[in-house]
N, C-alpha and C positions, 0 to 999 in steps of 0.2 A: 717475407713474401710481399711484394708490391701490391699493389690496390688493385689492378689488374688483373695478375694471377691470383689472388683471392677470389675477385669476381668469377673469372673460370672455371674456378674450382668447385663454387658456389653451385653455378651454372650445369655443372657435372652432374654432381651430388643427386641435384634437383629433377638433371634428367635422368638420372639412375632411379630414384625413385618412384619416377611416373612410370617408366618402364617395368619396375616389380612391381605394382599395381596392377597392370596391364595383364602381367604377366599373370596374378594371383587370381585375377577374376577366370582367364583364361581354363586357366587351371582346373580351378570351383567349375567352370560352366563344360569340361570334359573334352575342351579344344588344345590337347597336348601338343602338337605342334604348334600353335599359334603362342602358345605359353613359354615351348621352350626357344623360341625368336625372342619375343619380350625378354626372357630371361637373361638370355645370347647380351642382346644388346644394353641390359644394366648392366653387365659385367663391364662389356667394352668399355665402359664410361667410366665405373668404380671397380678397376681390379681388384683391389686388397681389400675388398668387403667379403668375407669367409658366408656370412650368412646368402649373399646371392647365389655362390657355388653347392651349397645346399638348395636352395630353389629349383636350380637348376639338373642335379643331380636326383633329384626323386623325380622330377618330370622323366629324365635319361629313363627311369628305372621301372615308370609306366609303361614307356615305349618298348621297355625290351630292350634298351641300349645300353647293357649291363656293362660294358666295357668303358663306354663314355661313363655313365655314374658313377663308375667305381674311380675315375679318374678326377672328376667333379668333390666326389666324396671329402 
């Protein structure tokens, strides 16, 4: 991987992370839609991080979106 796509990548990560934060205070503070966007949007960034889809999938399971968590799951 070029110096480039490292940085990208880097940059991803990065923003994947401020996004589950966002998403965790959200969470904490009982703004489960506002949580499961943040969430939405770490994924976008880092698919193959399993623990986001977990994030995201007990926010689904607040809301009632038994079909979406279970797919998150």
């Amino acid at each position: 991987m070029n110096g480039n796509n490292q940085q990208y990548v880097n940059f991803l990560q990065m923003q994947a992370n401020n996004f589950k934060e966002q998403g965790v205070e959200q969470y904490k503070q009982g703004n489960l839609e506002s949580a499961l966007g943040f969430f939405t949007n770490s994924i976008e960034c880092t698919p193959n991080n399993p623990s986001l889809y977990n994030n995201r999938s007990s926010t689904q399971f607040k809301l009632a979106n038994i079909e979406a968590a279970y797919q998150d799951a």
